[in-house]
N, C-alpha and C positions, 0 to 999 in steps of 0.2 A: 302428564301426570293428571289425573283425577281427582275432582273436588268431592267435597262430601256432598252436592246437589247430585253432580254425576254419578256417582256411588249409590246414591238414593233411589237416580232414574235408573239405573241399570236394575237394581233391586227391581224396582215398579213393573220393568218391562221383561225379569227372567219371571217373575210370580205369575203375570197374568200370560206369558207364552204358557208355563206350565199347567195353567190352568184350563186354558182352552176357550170354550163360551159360558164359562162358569158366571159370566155377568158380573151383576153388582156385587156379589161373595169374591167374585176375582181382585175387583177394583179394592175393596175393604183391606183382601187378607195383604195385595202390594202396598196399600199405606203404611198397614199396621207393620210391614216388616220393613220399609224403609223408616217409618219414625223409630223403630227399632234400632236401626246400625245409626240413624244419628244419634240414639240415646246412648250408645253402646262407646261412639266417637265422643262423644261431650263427659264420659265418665271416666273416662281416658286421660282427659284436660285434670279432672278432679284426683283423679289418680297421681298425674305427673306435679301437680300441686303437694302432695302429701312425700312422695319421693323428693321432691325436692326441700322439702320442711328438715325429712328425716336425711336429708343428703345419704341417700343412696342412688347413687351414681349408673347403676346397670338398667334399673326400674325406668327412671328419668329416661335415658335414652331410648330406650323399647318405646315409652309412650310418645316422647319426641318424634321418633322416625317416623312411628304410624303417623301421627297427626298430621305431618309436614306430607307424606309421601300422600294423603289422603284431600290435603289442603284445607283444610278445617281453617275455619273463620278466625280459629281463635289461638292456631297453633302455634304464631308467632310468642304466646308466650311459652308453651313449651320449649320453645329455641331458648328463650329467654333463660328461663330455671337452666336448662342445661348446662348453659356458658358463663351462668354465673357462679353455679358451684361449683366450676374449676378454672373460675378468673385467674388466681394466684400461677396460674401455669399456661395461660395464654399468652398470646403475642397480638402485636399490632395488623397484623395477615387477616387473624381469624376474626377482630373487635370489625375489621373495615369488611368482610366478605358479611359479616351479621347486618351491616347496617343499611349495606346493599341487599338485604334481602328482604329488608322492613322498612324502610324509606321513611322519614315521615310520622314515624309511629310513636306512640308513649314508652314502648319496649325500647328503643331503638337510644330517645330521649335516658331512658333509666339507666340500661347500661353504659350508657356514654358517660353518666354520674359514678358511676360503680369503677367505671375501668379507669378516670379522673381520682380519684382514691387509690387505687393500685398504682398507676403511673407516680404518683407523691410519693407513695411509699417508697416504688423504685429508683426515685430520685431522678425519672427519665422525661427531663425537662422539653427538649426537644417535640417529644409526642405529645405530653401536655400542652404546652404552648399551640397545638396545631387543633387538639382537641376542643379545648376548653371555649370557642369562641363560637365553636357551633351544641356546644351543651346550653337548650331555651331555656330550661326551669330554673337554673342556678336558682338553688331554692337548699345547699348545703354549703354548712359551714365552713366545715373542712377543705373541702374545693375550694370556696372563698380565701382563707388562708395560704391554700397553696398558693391561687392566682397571685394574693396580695404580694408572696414572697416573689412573683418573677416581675410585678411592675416597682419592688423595689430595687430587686437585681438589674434593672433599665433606668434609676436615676430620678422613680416617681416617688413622692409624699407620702404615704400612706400608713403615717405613724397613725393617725384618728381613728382611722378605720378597722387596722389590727387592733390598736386599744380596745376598740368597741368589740370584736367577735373575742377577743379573750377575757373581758370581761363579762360575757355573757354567759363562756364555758363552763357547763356542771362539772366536767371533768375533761381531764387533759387527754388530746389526741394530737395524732402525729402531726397533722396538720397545722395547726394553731400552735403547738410548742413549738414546731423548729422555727414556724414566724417568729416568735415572741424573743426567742432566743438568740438568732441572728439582729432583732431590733436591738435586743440588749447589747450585745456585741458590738454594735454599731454605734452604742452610744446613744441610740434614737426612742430607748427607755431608760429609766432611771430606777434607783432604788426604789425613790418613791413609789413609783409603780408597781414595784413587786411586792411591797409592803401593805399598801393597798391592798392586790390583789389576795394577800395571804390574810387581810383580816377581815376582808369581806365572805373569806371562804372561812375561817372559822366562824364568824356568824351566822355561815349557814351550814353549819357543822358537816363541812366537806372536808375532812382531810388530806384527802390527798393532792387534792388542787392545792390547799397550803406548801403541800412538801414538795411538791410540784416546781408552783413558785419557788421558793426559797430556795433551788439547787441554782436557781440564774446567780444568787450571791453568795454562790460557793456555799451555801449552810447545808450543814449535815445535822438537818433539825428532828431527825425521826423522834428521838427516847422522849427528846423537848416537848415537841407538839401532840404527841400520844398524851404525854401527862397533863398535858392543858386542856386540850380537848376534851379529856375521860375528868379528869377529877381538877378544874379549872381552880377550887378555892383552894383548894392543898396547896398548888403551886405557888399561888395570890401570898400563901402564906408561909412558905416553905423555899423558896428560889425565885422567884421573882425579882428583879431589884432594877432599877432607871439609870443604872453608871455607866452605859452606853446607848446606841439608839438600838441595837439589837434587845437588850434587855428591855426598854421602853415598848417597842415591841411587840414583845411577848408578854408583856403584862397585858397592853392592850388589846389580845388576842381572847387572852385568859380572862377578864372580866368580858368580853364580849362571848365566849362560850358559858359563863357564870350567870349572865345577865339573859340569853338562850332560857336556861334551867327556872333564875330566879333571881327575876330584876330588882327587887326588894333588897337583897343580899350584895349586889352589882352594886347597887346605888349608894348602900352604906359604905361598903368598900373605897368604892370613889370618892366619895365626901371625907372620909376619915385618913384615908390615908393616900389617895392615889392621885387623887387632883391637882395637888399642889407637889407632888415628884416628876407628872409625866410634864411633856413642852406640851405648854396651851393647844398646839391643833392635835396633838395624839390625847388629852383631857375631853376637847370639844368630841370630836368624833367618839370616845368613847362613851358618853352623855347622850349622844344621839342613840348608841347600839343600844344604849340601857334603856332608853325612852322608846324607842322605836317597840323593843318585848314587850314593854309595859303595855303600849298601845294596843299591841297583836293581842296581849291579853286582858287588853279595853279596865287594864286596871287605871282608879285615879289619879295617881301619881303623875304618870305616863307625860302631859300637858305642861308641869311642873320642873321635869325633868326635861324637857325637851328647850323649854324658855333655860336651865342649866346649861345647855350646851349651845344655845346662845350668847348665852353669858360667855363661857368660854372661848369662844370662836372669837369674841370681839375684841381678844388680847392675843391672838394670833395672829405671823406678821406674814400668813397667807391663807389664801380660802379653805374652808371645810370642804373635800372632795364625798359628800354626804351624795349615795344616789337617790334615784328618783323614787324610789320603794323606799323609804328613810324618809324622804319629804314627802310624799303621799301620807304616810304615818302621822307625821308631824302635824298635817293637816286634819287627817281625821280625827286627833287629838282634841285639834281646836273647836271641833265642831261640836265636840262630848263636853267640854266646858262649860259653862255656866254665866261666868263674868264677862263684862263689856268689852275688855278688851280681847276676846276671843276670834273677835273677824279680822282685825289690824293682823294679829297672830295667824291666821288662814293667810291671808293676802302676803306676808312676810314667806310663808313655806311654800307657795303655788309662785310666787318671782321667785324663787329660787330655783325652782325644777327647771330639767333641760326643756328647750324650744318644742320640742316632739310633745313632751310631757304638758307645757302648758296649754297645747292647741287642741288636748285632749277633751272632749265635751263634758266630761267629769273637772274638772278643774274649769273651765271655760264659766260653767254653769256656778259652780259654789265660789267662783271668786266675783261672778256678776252679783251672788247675794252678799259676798263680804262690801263689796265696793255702796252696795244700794244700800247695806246696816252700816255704814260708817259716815254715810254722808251727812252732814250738815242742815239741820231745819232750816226750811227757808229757801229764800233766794241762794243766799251760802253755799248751799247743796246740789242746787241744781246743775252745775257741769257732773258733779258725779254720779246723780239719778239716770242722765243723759250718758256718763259710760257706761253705766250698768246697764240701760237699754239697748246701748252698741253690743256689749257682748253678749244679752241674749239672743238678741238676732241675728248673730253668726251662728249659732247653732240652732235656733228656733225651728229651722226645717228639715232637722233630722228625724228621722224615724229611728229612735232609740230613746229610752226612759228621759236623760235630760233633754234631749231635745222638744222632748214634749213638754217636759214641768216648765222649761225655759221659755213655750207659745203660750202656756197657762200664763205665768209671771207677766205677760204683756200684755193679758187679757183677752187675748185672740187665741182660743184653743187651735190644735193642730185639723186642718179641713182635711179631707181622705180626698186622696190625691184622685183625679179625674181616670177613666181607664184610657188604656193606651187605644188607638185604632186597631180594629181586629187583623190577625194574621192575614195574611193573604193565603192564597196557596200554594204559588211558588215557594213562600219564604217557609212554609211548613214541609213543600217539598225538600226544598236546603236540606232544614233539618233532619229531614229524613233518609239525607245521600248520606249524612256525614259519617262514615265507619267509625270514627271514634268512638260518637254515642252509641252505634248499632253495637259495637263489641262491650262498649262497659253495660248495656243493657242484658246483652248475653250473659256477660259476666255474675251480673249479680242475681240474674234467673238461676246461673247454677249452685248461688251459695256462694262464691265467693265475692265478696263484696269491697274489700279490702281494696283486690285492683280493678273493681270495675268502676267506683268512685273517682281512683286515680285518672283511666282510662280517660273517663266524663271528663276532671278538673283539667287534664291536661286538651284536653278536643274545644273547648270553650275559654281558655285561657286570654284570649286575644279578640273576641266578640266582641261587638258593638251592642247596643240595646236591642233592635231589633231580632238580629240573630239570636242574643241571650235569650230572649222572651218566646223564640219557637224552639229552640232547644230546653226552654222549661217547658213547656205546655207538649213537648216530647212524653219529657218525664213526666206530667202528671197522666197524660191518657196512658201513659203505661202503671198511673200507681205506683209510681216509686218518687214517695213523695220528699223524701229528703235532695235528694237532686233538684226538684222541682223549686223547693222552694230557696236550698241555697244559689239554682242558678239566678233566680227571677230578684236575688237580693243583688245580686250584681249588677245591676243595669242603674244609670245613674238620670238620665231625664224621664222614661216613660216609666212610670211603676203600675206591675200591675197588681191589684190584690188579692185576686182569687189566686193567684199563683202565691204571694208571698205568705198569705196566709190561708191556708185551702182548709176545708172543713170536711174530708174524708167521714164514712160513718157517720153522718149526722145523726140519725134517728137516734144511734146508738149511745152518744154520745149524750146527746141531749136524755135522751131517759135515764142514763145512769145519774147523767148529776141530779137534773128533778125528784131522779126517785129517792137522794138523800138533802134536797134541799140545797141542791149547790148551784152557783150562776153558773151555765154553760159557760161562757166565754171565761171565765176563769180556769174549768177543766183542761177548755181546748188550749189556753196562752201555755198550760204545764205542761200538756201533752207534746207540744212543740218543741218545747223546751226540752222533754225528755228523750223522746223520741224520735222527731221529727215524723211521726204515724207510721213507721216502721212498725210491722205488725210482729215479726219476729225477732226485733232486737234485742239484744242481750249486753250487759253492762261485762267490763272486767272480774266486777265483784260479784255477778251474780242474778243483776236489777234483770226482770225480763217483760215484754210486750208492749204495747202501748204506751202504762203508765209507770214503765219500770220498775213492777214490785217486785219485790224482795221475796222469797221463798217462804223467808219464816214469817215477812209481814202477812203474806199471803194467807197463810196459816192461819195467824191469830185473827185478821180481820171477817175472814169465813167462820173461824167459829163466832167473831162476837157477834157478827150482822144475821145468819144462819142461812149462810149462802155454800152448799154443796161444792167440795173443792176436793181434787184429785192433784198430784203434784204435776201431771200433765196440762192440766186445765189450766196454767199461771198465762199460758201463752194463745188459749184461748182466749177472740177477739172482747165479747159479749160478758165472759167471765175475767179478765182483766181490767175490764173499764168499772164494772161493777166495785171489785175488790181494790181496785185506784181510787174511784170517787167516796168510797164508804171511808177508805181509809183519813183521805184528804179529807171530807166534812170531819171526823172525829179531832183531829187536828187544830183543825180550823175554831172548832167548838171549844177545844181546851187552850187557844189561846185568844178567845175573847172576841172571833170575828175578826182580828185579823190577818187580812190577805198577804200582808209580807212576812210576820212569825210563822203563818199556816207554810207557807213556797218553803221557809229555810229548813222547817221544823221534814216537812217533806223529803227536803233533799240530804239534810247529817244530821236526822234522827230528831226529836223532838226533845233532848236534853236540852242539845247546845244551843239554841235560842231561849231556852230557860235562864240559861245563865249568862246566855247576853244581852237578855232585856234588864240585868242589874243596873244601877246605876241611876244617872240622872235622864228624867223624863225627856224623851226627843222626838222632833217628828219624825216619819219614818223614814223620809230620803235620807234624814243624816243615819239614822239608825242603821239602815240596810247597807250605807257607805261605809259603815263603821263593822261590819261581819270582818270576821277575823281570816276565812277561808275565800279566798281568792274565784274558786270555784260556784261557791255559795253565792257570794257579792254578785255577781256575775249573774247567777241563777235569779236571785229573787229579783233583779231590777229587770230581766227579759220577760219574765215569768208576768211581772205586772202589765209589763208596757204590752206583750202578745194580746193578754187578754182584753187593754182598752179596745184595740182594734178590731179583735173579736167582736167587743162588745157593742160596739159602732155599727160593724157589717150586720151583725145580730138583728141590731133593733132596730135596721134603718136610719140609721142618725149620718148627718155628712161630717161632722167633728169628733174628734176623740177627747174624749175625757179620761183623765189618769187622776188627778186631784181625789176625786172621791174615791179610788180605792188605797188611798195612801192615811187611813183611821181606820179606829183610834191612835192617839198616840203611842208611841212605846215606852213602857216602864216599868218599874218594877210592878208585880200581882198586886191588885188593891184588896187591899184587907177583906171585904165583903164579896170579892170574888169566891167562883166555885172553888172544892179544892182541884186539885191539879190531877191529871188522869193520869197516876204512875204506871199505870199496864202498857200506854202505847209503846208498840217497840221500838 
């Protein structure tokens, strides 16, 4: 069988037979027609990608067979699509002949995950059981589930464990229910649990994980849980009642989808009539759901209501099963507070969270400030000044937002870490044998990106620093800088930084922001952020280029700036940075210079940091900790910490400083401010 190299040479060598001594026109016209039949085989791969989207099944195969009979680099995944669009009608023969023919591979790894999901379904325990040990990624739930179910069918523990993946389920799959169901069966879950599980799930207005749950205790809760869900206060005031623990309940379901809507209304509810009907731990916890909305919508109360469900908790004659998103809540509450006793109140919610949760550098950092605001003047105080010093310095050397406010705090800002010794060129050889990266490199040359990332994250899974660092610097002499930099984050003693933070475009970059007044290194910390310098990336919603504009932002910021814009141009490199950085300075101007309102107002529109700088005046770490969207949070505290480092390599400096881009403080508009730019979109 013949490779597409072969296919190539034989092209090379029928063109220039038939050419005769036609020379250097011979040699050209056989390039041009072998890079031809590889273009022709690579569009082929692109083709059998889209057959297999649309599962057309005949397509699929035709582009399969060429590939495969052609040997295309890449044609293992056409094997791929083919066998997995008609997994539901394979057998064990054909899963073992695929894997023999791809050894080794990410495809091979995939469907072995694929076919571990059909074996569950088939209930064909035996080939699971032989499979599942050589599946490396295990990196799915479901599978996980299944496994769980056969090491408890062998007499193992693994009530913790199923807990934990079914309480993490958006929704129910086969997998995880028939665990959960055989646990209950078994007696190895409790009511409790399924109670739980239903009223975490109407707080996060999942239905059918409720209804889900609730079939394990026999309930035939449909007409119930619709009417609580859809119209929560009707119920509250219409059927509701505490003369059993089902009916308990279901109140407590129903104020928490009430308290969702309008924790104001939740909270009156509960004070006037609910608190003193439900049992102290279904009161507590429901104090917490209504505190927790208040929080997410950074209303006052929120802080008040949460010290409520303290209250209640402590006439309860077992613990509040409150998770770790409820006490992060609780916490950011404490932080929007005002009064003295607001850190004791942090310190009370971050002991509370699970082990995972507390070792987090976000809790690690704001409980070393609770511990250092509570200490004692004096001598008095100093074991606790000296814990607060211990818990910065377990995080103090991380390269992420607190890790660095946590090196400020101790007065030793964070030093740029030294560069590693240069490659060698064996080790760049390595990287250069490894077919993983050469195929997800292929990959993503043709557009498809999707599996050539995968390809990547699966081929570098198991690297040591060394290897990590020439398979980044792979990716950046190729310019594809998002592998680049998420490989090069991965390596834990050498760091490098032109890798982790690379400055693509410079010129470009640098003139756009100058040319509206903006610090580079803040451009570039967003661009990171948004793009990773993917030149053609494109969001779910729309965002495209560099700096992820938006079509209609795109729009409006070319006419206000009077920058020439075609609806092609969004993805233009020169005309994206311009239309990002114009946009970002306007931004930034309508909230007063600051850098963390400018990142939030950037990434969900420039309302909603409007209306979440209400409130009591805070610095910005708490402020930024206190965003209501998960994503945002997320956003503006990477968004800063990028740019310190930027801002470091920028100006020659060996220390990062983040402190100073963390002002003014956040607060409400002062009166003598401009007015406020209603036009931005």
């Amino acid at each position: 069988m013949k490779s597409v190299v072969d296919v190539a040479r034989a092209v090379v060598v029928a063109v220039v037979t038939s050419c005769g001594l036609a020379g250097s026109v011979c040699v050209a016209q056989a390039q041009n027609a072998a890079t031809s039949e590889t273009r022709a085989l690579d569009d082929r791969l692109v083709q059998a990608r889209e057959a297999f989207r649309k599962k057309d099944r005949a397509r699929l195969l035709v582009h399969r067979d060429t590939l495969v009979a052609a040997r295309h680099p890449l044609a293992m995944w056409a094997d791929y699509w083919e066998l997995n669009n008609r997994l539901a009608e394979s057998n064990q023969g054909e899963l073992d002949a695929f894997y023999a023919r791809w050894p080794g591979t990410y495809v091979e790894d995939r469907l072995r995950n694929d076919w571990l999901l059909e074996l569950g379904k088939r209930r064909d325990w035996r080939n699971f059981a032989t499979e599942y040990p050589r599946f490396k990624y295990n990196d799915d739930r479901e599978v996980s589930c299944y496994a769980l179910l056969l090491r408890h069918h062998v007499g193992e523990d693994v009530r913790a464990s199923a807990r934990a993946n079914w309480f993490l389920q958006r929704d129910g799959d086969d997998g995880c229910t028939l665990l959960v169901t055989t646990l209950y069966t078994a007696r190895l879950f409790g009511a409790s649990d399924v109670w739980l599980k239903a009223r975490e799930a109407a707080e996060a207005r999942r239905l059918n994980a409720a209804r889900q749950a609730l079939t394990l205790l026999g309930e035939d809760a449909g007409p119930t849980l619709t009417e609580l869900f859809e119209q929560p206060q009707r119920y509250l005031a219409r059927r509701a009642d505490t003369d059993s623990r089902q009916g308990a309940e279901y109140a407590v379901m129903a104020l928490a989808r009430l308290a969702a809507n309008d924790p104001a209304a939740a909270a009156a509810e509960l004070q006037d009539r609910w608190q003193a009907r439900l049992p102290p731990e279904a009161a507590a916890w429901a104090w917490g759901s209504v505190a927790r909305q208040a929080a997410m919508k950074l209303l006052p109360e929120a802080d008040a209501w949460f010290q409520r469900a303290s209250g209640a908790a402590a006439t309860a004659t077992r613990d509040i099963d409150w998770n770790d998103d409820t006490l992060a809540w609780r916490a950011r509450s404490a932080l929007r507070a005002t009064d003295a006793g607001r850190w004791q109140r942090l310190l009370d919610a971050v002991a509370a969270m699970s082990t995972a949760a507390q070792a987090d550098a976000t809790w690690v950092y704001w409980k070393a400030r609770a511990v250092q605001a509570t200490a004692r003047a004096g001598a008095e105080g100093d074991g606790q000044r000296t814990a607060a010093s211990v818990l910065f310095e377990r995080i103090a050397g991380q390269m992420n937002f607190y890790g660095k406010l946590a090196a400020e705090e101790l007065g030793r800002p964070q030093a740029l870490p030294a560069r590693p010794a240069a490659l060698t060129a064996e080790e760049r050889v390595q990287a250069l044998r490894q077919p993983g990266l050469t195929r997800a490199l292929a990959l993503i040359g043709l557009g498809l990106r999707s599996e050539g990332v995968r390809e990547w994250n699966f081929a570098i899974r198991e690297l040591g620093d060394r290897p990590l660092l020439a398979a980044a610097q792979r990716a950046c002499d190729n310019e594809v800088w998002d592998r680049c930099i998420n490989t090069s984050e991965r390596t834990r003693q050498e760091i490098d930084l032109a890798q982790r933070f690379p400055m693509p475009f410079r010129a470009d970059v640098v003139a756009a922001a100058q040319g509206v007044g903006l610090d580079p290194a803040y451009v570039y910390g967003l661009i990171r952020q948004e793009s990773r310098f993917v030149v053609d990336a494109r969001s779910g919603v729309g965002a495209s280029g560099l700096m992820q504009v938006m079509p209609s932002t795109a729009r409006w910021t070319a006419k206000r700036l009077g920058i020439p814009y075609t609806q092609e141009s969004i993805t233009d490199k020169t005309t994206n940075l311009k239309l990002g950085a114009g946009y970002l300075k306007l931004v930034l101007d309508d909230f007063g210079g600051s850098q963390a309102m400018a990142a939030a107002g950037y990434n969900a529109g420039p309302n909603r940091p409007r209306r979440w700088r209400e409130g009591p005046v805070m610095e910005v770490a708490a402020w930024a900790e206190n965003i209501p969207f998960n994503e945002t949070r997320d956003y503006v505290k990477k968004v800063l910490s990028n740019a310190s480092y930027y801002a470091a390599v920028l100006g020659g400096k060996s220390v990062v400083d983040l402190k100073s881009r963390l002002s003014p403080l956040v607060g409400p508009r002062l009166a003598d401010a401009p007015p406020e730019n209603r036009q931005l979109p």
